[in-house]
C-alpha positions as CSV (number, residue, x, y, z in Angstrom):
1,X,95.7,108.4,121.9
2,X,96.3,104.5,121.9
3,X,95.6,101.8,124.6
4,X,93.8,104.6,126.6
5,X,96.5,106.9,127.2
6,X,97.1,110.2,125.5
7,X,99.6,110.6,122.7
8,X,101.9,113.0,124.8
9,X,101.8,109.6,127.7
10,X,103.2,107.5,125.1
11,X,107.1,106.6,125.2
12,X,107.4,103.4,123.4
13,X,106.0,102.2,120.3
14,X,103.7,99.8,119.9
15,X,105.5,96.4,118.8
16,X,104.6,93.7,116.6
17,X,106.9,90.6,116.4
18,X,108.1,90.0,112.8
19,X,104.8,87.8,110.7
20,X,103.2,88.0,114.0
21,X,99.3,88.1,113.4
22,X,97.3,90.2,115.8
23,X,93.5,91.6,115.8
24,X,93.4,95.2,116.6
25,X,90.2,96.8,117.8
26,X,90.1,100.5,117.5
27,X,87.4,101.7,120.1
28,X,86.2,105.6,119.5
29,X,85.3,107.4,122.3
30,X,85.2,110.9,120.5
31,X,82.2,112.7,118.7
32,X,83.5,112.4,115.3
33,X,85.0,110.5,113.0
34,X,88.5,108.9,112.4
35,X,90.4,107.9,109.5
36,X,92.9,105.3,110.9
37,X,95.8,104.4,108.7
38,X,98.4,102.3,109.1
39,X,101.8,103.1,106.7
40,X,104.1,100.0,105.3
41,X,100.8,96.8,105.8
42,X,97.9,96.1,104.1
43,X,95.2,94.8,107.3
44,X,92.2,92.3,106.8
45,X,88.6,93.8,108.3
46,X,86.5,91.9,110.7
47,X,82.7,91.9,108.9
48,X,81.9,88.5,110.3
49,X,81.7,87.4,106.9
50,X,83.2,84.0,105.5
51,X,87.1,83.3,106.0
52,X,88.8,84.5,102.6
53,X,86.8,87.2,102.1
54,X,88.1,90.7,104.2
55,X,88.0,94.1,102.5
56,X,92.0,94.5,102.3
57,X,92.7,97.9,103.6
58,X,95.8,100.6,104.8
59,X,92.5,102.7,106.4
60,X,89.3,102.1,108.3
61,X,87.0,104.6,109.4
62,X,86.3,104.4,112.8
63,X,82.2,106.0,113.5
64,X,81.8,108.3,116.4
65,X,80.8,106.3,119.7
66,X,82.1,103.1,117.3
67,X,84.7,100.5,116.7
68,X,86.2,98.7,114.2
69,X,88.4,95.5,114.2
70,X,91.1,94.3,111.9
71,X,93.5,91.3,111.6
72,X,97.4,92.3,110.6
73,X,100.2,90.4,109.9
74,X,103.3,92.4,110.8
75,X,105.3,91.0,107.6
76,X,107.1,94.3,106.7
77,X,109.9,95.1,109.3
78,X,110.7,98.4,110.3
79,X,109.0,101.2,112.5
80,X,105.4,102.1,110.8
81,X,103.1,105.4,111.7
82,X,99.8,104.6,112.7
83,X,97.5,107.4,113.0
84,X,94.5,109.4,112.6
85,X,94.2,110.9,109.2
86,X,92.7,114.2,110.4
């Protein structure tokens, strides 16, 4: 699930205004884990490393009892899947 509901919970999409930048923090609560990808964008990974220099990805591996964040600008419009890879 997303935003701590379950996947069966969820209604509405998640919505991103058109070149709206946003950090996403994926938070994993499980015991393994999870390949998140994110169809139609290319995201820029939080390291803490110098401005400019972000691993570009589509997936980030989110560690058991971990979390990851990424920056996204929502330049592609349209309705995108954003799920777990397993």
């Amino acid at each position: 699930g997303f935003d701590g509901r379950k996947f069966s919970e969820l209604v509405e999409p998640i919505r991103f205004e058109r070149d709206e930048r946003v950090r996403v923090t994926l938070v994993n609560d499980s015991m393994m884990a999870h390949p998140i990808h994110l169809h139609g964008h290319f995201f820029e990974l939080v390291t803490g490393g110098p401005a400019g220099h972000q691993p570009l990805k589509h997936t980030v591996n989110v560690p058991p009892g971990g979390k990851v964040s990424f920056d996204l600008t929502a330049d592609n419009p349209g309705d995108w899947a954003f799920h777990c890879h397993l």
